[in-house]
N, C-alpha and C positions, 0 to 999 in steps of 0.2 A: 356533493362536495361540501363540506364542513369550513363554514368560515373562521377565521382566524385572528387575532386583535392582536396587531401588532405591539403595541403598547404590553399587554400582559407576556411576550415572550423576553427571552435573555437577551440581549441584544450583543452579540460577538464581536461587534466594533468599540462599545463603551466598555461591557462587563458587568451592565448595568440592568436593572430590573427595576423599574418606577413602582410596582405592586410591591413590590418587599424588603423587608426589613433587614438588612446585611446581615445582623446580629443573631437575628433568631431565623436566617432560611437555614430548612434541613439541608437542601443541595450546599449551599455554600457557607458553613457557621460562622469560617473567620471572615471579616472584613481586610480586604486587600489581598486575601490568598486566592482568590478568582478575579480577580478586576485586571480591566483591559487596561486600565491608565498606570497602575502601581502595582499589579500583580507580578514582573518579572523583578522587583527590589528586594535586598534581600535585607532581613532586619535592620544593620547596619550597612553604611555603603561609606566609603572614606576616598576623597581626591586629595592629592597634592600637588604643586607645581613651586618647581624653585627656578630664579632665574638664571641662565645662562644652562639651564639642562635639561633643554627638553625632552631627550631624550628618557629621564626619568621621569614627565609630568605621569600624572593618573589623572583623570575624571569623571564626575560622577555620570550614570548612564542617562541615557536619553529621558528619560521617563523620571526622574527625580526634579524635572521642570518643573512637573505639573501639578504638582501641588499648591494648594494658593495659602496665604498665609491669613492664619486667625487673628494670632495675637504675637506681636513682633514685641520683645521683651525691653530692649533697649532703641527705638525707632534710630535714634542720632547715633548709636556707636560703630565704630570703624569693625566693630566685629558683631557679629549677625549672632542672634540668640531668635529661633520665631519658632511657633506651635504655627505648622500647617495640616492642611488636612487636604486628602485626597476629593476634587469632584465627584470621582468613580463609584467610589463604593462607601468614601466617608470615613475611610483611614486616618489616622493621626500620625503626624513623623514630627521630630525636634530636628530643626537645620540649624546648626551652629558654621560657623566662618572660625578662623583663626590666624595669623600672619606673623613673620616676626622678619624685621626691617634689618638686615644686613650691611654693610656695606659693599661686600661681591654679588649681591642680589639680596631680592624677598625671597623668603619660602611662606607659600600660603596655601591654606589646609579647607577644607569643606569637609563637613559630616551629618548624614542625614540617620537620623533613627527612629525605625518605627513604634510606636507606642501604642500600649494596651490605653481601651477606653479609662482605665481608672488613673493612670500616670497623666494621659491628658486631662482629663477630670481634672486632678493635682494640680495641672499647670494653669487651667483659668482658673484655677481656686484661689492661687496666690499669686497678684500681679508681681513682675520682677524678679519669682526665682522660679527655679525648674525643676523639679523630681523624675529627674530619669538616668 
């Protein structure tokens, strides 16, 4: 019987591989196209919610949580600008928030997008603005 190191295999609950490099695995070249955490997002993902209709809220999927934030662009403003990045596999997404104050209700927006290594590059390159 042939032992086995768990550590060096894929692990089908994370989506994760501690030996390898997201970037350069032949099995899985893109980062986040195999990952357990962010692999079911899809580039863009868009929620809305207005008040008095819930009926038409959307929300973003379960898995757009879990991204943790790098670099949050504006920390104090009422709207969310932040470079997160997947635990998983080391993805990069732009979350932005947006709202607009009614008087028969708010309507307030979420949008997550996933970004190539060089757009996030772009975004810790320049504190405060975004290229994506």
């Amino acid at each position: 019987m042939q032992a086995v190191n768990v550590g060096d295999q894929l692990s089908a609950d994370s989506g994760t591989n501690p030996g390898t490099d997201p970037g350069t695995d032949p099995v899985h070249p893109e980062p986040g196209r195999w990952c357990g955490i962010c692999g079911e997002l899809s580039d863009e993902e868009w929620a809305r919610q207005k008040w008095g209709w819930p009926e038409n809220n959307t929300f973003l999927p379960a898995a757009a949580h879990h991204p943790i934030v790098v670099r949050d662009f504006d920390p104090y403003a009422s709207r969310k600008r932040q470079l997160q990045q997947c635990p998983g596999c080391g993805g990069y997404f732009l979350y932005q928030t947006d709202y607009e104050y009614l008087a028969n209700g708010s309507e307030d927006e979420e949008h997550l997008t996933r970004l190539t290594d060089e757009e996030a590059a772009g975004c810790l390159d320049r504190p405060g603005q975004v290229q994506a």
